[in-house]
PyMOL Python script that loads the backbone (N, CA, C, O; Angstrom):
from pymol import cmd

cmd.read_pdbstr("""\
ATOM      1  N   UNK A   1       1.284 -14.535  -6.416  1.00  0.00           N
ATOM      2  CA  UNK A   1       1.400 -15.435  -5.283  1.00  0.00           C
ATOM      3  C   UNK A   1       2.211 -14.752  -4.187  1.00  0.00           C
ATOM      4  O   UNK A   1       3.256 -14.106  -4.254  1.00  0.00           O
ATOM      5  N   UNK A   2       1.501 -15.051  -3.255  1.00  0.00           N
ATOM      6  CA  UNK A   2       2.467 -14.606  -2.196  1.00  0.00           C
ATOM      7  C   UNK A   2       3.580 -15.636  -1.288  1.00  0.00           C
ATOM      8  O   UNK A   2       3.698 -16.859  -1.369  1.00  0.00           O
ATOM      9  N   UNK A   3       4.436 -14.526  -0.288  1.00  0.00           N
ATOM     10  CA  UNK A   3       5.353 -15.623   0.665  1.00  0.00           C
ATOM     11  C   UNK A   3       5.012 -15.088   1.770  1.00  0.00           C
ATOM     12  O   UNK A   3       5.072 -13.879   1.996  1.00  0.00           O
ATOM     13  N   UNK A   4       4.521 -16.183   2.765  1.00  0.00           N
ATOM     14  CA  UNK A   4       4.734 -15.897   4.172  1.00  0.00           C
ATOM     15  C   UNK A   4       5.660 -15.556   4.924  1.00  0.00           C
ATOM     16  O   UNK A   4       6.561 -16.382   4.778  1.00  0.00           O
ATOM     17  N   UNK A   5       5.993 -14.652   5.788  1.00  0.00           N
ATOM     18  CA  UNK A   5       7.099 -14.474   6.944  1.00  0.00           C
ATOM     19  C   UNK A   5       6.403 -14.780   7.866  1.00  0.00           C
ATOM     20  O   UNK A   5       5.419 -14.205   8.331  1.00  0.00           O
ATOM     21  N   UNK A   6       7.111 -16.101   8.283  1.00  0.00           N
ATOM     22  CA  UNK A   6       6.610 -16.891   9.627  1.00  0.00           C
ATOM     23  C   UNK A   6       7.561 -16.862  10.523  1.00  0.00           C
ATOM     24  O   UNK A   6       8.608 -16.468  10.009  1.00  0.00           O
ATOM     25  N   UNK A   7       7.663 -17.107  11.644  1.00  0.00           N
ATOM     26  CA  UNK A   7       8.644 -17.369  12.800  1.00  0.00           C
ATOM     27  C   UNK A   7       8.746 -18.795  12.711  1.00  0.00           C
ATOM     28  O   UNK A   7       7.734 -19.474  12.884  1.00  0.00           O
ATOM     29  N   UNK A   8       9.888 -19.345  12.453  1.00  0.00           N
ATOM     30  CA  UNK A   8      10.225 -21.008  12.087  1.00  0.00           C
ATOM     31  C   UNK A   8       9.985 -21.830  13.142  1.00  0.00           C
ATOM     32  O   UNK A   8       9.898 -21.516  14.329  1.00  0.00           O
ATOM     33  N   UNK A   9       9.922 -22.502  12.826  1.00  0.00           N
ATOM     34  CA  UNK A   9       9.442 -23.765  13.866  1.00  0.00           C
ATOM     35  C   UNK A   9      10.665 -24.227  14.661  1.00  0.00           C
ATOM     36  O   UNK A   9      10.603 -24.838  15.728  1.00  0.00           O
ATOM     37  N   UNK A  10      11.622 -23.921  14.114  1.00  0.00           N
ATOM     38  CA  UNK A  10      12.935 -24.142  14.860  1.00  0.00           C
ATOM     39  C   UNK A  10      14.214 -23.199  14.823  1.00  0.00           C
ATOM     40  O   UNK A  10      15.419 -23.421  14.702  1.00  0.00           O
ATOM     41  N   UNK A  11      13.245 -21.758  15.020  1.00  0.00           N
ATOM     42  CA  UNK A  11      14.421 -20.454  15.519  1.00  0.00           C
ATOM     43  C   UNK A  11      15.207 -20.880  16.983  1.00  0.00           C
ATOM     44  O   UNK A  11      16.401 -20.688  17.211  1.00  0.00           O
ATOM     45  N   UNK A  12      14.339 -21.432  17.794  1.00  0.00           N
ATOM     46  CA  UNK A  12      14.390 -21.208  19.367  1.00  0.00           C
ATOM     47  C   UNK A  12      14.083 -22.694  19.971  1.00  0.00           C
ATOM     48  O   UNK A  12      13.120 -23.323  19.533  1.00  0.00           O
ATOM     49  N   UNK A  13      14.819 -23.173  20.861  1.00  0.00           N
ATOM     50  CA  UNK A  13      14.134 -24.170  21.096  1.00  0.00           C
ATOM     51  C   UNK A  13      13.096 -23.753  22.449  1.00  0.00           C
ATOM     52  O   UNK A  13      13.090 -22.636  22.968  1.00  0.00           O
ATOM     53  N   UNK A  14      12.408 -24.679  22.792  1.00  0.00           N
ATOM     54  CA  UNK A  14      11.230 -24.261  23.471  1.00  0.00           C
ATOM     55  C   UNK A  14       9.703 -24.411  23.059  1.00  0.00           C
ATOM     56  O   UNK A  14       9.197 -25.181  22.243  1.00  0.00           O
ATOM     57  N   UNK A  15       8.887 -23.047  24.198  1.00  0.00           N
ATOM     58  CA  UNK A  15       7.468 -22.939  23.271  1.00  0.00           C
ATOM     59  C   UNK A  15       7.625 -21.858  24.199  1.00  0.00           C
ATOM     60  O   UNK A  15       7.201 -22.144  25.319  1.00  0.00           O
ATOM     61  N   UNK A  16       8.057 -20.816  24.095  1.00  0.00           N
ATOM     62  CA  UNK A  16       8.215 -19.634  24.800  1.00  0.00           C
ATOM     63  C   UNK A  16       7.419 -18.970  23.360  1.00  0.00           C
ATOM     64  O   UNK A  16       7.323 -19.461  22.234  1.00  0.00           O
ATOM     65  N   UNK A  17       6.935 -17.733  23.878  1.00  0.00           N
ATOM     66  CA  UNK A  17       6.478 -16.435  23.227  1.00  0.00           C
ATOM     67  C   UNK A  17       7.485 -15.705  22.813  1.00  0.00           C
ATOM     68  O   UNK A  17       8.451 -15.613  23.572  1.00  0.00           O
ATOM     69  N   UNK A  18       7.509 -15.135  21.751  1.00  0.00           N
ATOM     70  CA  UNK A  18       8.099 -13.917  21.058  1.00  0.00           C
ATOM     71  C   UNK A  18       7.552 -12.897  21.105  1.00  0.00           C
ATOM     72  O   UNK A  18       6.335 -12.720  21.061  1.00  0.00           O
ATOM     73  N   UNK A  19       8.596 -11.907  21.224  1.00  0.00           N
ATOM     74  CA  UNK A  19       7.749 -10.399  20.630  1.00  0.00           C
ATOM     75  C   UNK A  19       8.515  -9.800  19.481  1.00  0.00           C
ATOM     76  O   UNK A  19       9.726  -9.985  19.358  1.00  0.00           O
ATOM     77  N   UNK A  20       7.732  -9.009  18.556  1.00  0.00           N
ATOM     78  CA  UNK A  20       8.081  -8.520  17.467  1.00  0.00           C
ATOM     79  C   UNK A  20       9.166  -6.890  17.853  1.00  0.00           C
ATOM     80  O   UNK A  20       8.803  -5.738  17.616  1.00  0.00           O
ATOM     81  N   UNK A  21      10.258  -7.239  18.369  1.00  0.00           N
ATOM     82  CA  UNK A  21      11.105  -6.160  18.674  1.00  0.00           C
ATOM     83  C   UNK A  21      11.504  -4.274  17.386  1.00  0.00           C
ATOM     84  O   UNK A  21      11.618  -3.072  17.625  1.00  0.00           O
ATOM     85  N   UNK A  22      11.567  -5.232  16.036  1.00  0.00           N
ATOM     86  CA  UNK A  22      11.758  -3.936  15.535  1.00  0.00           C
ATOM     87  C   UNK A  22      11.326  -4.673  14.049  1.00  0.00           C
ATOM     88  O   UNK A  22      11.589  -5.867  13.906  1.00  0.00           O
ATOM     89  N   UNK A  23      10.549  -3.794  12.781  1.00  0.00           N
ATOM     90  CA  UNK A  23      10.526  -4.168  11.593  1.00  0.00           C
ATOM     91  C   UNK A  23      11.532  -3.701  10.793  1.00  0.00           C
ATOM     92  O   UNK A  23      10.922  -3.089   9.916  1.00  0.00           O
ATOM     93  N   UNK A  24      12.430  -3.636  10.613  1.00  0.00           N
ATOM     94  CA  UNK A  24      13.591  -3.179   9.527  1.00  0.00           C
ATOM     95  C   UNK A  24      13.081  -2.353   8.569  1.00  0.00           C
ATOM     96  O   UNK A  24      13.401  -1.207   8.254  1.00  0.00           O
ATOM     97  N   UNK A  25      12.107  -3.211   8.081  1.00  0.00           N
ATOM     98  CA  UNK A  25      11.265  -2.668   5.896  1.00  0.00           C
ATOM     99  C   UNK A  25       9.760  -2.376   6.597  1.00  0.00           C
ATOM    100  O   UNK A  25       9.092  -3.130   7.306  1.00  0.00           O
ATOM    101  N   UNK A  26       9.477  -1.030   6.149  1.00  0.00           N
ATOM    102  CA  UNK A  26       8.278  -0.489   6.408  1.00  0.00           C
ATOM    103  C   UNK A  26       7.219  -1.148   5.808  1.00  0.00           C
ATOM    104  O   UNK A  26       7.591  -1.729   4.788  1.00  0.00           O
ATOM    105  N   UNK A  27       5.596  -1.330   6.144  1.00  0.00           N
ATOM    106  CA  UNK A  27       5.147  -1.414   5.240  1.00  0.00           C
ATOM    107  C   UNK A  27       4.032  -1.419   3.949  1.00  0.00           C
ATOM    108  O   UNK A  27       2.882  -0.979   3.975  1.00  0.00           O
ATOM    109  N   UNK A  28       4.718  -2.032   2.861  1.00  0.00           N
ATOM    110  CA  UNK A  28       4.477  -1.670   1.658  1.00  0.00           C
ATOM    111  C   UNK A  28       5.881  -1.499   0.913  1.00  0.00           C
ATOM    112  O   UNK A  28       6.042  -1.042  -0.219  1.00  0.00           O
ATOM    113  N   UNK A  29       6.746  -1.910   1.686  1.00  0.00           N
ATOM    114  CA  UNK A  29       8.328  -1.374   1.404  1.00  0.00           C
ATOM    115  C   UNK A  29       8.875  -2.822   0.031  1.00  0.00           C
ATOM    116  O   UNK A  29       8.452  -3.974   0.123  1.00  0.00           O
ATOM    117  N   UNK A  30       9.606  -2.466  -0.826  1.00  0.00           N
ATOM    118  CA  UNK A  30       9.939  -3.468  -1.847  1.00  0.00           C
ATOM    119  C   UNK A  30      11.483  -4.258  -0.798  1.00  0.00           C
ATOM    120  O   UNK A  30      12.424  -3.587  -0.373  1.00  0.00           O
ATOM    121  N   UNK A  31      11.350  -5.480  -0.650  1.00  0.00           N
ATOM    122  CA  UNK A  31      12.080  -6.113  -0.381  1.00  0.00           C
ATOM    123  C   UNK A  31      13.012  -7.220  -1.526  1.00  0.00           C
ATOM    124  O   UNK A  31      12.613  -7.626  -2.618  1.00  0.00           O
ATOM    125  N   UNK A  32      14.540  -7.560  -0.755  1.00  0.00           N
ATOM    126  CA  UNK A  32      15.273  -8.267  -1.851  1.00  0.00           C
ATOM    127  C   UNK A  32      15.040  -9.599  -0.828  1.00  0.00           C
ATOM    128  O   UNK A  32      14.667  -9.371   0.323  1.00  0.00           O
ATOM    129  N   UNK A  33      15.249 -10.876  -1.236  1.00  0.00           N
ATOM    130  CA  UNK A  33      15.034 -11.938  -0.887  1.00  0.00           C
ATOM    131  C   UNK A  33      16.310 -12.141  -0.062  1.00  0.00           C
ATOM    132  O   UNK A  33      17.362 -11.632  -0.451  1.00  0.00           O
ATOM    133  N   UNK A  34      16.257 -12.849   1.032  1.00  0.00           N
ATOM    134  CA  UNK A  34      17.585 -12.919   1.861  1.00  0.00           C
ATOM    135  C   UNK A  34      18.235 -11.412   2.819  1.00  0.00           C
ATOM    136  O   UNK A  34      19.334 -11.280   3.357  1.00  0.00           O
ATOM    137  N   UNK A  35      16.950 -10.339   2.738  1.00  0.00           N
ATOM    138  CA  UNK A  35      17.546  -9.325   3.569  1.00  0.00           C
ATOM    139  C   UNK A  35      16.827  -9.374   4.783  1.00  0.00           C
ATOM    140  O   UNK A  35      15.687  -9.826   4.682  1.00  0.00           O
ATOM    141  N   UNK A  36      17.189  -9.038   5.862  1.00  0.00           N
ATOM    142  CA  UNK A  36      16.841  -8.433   7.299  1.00  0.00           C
ATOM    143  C   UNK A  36      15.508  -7.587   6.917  1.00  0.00           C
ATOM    144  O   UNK A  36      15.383  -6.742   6.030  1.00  0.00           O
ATOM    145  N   UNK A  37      14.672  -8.002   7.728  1.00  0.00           N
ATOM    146  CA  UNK A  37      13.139  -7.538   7.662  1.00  0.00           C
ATOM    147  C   UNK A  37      12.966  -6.990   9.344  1.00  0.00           C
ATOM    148  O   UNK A  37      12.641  -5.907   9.829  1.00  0.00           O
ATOM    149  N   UNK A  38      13.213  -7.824   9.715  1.00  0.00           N
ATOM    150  CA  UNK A  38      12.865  -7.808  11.297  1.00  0.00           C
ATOM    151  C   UNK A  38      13.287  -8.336  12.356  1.00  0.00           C
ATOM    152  O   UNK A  38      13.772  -9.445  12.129  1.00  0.00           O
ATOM    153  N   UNK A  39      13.326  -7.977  13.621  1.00  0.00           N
ATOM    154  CA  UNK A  39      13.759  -8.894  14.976  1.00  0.00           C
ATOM    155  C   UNK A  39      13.067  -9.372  15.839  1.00  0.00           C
ATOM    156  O   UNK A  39      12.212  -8.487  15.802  1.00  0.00           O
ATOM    157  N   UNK A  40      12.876  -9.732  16.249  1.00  0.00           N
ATOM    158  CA  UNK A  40      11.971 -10.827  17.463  1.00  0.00           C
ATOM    159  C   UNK A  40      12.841 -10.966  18.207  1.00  0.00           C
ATOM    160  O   UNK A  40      14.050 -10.972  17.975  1.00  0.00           O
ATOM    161  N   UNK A  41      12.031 -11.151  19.635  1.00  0.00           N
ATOM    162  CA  UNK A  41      12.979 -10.893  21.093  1.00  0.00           C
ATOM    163  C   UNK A  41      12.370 -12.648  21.931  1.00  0.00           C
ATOM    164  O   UNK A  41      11.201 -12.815  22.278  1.00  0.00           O
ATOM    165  N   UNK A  42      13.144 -13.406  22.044  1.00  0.00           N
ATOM    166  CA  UNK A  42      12.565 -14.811  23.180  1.00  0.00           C
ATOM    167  C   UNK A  42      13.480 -14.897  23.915  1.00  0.00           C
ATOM    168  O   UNK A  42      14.677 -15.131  23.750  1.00  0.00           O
ATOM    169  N   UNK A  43      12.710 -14.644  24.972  1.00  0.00           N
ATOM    170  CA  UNK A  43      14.209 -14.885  26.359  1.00  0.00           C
ATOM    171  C   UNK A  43      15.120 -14.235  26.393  1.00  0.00           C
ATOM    172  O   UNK A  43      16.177 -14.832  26.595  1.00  0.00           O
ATOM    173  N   UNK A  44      15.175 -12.815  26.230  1.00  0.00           N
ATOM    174  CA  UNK A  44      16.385 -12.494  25.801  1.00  0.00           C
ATOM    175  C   UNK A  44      17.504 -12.525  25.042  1.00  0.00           C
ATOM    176  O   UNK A  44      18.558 -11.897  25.144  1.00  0.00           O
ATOM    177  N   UNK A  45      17.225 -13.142  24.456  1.00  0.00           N
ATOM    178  CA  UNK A  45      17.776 -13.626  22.614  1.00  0.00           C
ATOM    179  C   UNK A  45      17.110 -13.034  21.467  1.00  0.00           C
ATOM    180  O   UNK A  45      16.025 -13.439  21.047  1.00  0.00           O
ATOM    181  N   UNK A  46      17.629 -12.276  21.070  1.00  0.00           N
ATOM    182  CA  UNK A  46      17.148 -11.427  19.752  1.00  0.00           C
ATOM    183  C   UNK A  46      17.535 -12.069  18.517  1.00  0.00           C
ATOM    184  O   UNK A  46      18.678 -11.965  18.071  1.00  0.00           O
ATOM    185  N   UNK A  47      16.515 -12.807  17.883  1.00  0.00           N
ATOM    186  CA  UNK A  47      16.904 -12.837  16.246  1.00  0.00           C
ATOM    187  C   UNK A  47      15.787 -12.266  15.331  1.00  0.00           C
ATOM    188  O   UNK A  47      14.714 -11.672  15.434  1.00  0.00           O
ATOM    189  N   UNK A  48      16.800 -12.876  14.171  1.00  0.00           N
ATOM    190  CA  UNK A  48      16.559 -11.972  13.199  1.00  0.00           C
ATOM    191  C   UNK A  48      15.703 -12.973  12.132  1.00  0.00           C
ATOM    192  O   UNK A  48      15.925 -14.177  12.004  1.00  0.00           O
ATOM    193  N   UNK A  49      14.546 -12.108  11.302  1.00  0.00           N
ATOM    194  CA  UNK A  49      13.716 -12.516  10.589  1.00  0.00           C
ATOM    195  C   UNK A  49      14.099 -12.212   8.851  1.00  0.00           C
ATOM    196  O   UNK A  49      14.041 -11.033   8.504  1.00  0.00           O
ATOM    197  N   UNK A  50      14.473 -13.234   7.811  1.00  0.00           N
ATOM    198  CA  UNK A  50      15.149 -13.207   6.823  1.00  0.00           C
ATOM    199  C   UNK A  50      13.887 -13.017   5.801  1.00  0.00           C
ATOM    200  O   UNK A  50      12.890 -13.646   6.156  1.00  0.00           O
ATOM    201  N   UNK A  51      13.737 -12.182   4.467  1.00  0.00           N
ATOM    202  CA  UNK A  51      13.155 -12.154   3.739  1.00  0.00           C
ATOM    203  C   UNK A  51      13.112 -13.291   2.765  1.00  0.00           C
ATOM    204  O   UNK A  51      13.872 -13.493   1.817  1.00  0.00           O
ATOM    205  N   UNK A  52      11.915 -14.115   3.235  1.00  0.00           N
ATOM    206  CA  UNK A  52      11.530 -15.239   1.697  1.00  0.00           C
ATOM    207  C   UNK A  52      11.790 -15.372   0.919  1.00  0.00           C
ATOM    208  O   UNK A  52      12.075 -16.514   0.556  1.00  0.00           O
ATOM    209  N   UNK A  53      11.926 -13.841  -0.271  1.00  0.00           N
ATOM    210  CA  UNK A  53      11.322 -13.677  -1.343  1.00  0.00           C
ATOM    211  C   UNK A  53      11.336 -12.338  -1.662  1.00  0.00           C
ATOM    212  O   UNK A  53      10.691 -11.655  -0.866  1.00  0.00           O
ATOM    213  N   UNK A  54      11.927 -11.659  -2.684  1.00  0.00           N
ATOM    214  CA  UNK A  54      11.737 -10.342  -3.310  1.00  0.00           C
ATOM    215  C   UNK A  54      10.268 -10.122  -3.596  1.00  0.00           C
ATOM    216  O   UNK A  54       9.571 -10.889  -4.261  1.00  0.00           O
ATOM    217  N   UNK A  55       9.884  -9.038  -3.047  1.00  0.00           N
ATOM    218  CA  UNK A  55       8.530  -8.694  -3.496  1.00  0.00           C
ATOM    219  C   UNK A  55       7.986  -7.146  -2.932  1.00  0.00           C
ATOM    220  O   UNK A  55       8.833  -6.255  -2.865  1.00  0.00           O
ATOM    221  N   UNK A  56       6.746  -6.883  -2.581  1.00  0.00           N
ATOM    222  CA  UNK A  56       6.134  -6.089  -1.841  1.00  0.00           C
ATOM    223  C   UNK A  56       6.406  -6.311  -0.315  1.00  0.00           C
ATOM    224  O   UNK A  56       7.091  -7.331  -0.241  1.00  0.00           O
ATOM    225  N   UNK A  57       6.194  -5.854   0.817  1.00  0.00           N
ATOM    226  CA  UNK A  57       6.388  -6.045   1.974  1.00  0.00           C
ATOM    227  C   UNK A  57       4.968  -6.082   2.714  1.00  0.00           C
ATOM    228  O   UNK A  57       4.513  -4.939   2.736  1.00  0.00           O
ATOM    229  N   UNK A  58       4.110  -7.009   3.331  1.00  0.00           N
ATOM    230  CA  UNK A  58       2.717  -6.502   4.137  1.00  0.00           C
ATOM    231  C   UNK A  58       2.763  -6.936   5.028  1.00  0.00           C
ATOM    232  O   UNK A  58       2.639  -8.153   5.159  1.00  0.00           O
ATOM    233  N   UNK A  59       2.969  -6.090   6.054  1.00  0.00           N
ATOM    234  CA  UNK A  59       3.036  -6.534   7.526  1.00  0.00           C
ATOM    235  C   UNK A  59       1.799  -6.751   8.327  1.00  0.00           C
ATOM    236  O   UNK A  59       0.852  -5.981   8.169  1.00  0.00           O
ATOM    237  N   UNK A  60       1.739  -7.626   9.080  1.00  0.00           N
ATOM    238  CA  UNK A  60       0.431  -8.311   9.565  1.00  0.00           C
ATOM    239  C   UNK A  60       0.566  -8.216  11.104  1.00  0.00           C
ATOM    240  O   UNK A  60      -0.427  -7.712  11.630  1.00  0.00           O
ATOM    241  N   UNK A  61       1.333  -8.496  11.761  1.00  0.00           N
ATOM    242  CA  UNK A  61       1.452  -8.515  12.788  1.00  0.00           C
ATOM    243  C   UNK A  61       2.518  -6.858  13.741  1.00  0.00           C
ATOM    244  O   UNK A  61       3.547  -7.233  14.303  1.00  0.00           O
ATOM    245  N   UNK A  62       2.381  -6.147  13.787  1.00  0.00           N
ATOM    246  CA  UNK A  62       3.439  -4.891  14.501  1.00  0.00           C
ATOM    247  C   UNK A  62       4.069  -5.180  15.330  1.00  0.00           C
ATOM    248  O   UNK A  62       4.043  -6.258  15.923  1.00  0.00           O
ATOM    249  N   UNK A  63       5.028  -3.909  15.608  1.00  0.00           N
ATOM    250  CA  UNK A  63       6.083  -4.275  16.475  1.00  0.00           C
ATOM    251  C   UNK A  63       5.450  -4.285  17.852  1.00  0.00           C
ATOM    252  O   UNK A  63       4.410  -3.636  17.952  1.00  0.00           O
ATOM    253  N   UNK A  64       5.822  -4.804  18.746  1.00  0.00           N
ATOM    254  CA  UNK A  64       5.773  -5.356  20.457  1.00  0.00           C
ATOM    255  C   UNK A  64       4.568  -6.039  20.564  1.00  0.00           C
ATOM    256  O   UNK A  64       3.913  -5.909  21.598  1.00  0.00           O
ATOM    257  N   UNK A  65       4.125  -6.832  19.552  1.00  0.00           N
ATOM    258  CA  UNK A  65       3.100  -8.043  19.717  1.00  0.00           C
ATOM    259  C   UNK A  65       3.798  -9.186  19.776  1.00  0.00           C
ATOM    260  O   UNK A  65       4.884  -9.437  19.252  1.00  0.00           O
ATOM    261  N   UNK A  66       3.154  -9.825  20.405  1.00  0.00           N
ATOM    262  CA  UNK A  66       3.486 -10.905  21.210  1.00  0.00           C
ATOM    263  C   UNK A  66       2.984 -11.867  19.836  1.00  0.00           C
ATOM    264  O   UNK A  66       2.115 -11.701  18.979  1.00  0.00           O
ATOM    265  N   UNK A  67       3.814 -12.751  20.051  1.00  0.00           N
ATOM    266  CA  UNK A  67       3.944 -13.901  18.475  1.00  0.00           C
ATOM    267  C   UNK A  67       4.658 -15.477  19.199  1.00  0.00           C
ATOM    268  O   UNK A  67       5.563 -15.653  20.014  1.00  0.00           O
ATOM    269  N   UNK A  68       3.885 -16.293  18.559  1.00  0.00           N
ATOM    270  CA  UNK A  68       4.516 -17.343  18.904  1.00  0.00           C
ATOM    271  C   UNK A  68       5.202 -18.959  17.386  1.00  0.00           C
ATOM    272  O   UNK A  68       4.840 -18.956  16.209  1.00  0.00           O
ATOM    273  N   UNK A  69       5.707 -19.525  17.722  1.00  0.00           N
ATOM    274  CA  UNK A  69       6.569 -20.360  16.713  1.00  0.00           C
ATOM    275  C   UNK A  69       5.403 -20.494  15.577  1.00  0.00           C
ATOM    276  O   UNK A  69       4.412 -21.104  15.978  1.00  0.00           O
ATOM    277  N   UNK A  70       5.357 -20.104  14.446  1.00  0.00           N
ATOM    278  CA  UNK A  70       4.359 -20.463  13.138  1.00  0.00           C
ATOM    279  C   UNK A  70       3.563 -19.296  13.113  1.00  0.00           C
ATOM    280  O   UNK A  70       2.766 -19.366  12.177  1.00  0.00           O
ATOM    281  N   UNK A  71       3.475 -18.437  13.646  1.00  0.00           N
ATOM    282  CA  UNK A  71       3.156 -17.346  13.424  1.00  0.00           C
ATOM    283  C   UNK A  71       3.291 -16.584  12.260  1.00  0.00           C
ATOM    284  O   UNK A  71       4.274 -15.886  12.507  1.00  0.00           O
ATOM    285  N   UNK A  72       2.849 -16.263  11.008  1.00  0.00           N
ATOM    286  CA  UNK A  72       2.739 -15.414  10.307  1.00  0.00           C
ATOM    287  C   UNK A  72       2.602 -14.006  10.560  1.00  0.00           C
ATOM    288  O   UNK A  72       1.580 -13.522  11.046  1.00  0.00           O
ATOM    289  N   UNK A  73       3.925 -13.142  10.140  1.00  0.00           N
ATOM    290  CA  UNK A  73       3.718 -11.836  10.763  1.00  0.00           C
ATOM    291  C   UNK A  73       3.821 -10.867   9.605  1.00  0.00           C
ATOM    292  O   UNK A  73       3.651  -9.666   9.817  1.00  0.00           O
ATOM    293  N   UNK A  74       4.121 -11.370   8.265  1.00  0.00           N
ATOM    294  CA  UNK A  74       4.014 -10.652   7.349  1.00  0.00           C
ATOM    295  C   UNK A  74       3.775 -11.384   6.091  1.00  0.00           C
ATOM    296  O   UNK A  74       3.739 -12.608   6.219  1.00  0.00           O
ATOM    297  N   UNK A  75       3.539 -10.724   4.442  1.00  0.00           N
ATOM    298  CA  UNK A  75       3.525 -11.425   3.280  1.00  0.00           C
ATOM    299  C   UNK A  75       4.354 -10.774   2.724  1.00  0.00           C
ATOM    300  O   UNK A  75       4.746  -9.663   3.080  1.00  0.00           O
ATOM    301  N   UNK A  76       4.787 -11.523   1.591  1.00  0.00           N
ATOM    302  CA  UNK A  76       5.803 -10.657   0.529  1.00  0.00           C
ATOM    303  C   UNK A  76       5.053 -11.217  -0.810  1.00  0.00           C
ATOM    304  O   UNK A  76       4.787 -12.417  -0.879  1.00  0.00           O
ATOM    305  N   UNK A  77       4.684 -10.237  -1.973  1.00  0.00           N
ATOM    306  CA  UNK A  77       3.893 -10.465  -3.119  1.00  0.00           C
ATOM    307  C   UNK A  77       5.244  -9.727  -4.355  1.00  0.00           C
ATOM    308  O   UNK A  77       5.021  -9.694  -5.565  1.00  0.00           O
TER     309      UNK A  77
END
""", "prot")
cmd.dss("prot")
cmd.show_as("cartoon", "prot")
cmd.util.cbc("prot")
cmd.orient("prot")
């Protein structure tokens, strides 16, 4: 089974666009649950994207794409 890495529905308030600023874990990279994966940039506010779930890493979406709230940008298996 897998876990989604989504952009939460309530990182940011708004309905502004994100962009995928930097991926932390390469991928295919083994991740621990609760680590730094990635950053996303809205408005000039950079946060940070928390790992689900220990698993595999599959990134779906790359860095400087444009992403918005519910967005799925990666899986963890």
């Amino acid at each position: 089974m897998s876990n989604d890495v989504r952009i939460p529905e309530d990182l940011y308030e708004g309905d502004e666009d994100s962009v995928i600023t930097a991926w932390l874990a390469s991928d295919g990279a083994r991740v621990k649950q609760g680590a730094l994966i990635a950053e996303i940039m809205t408005a000039k506010v950079q946060h940070e994207m928390i790992a689900p779930a220990s698993g595999i890493l599959k990134i779906l979406k790359q860095q400087d794409e444009v992403v918005t709230k519910g967005t799925v940008i990666g899986q963890i298996s």
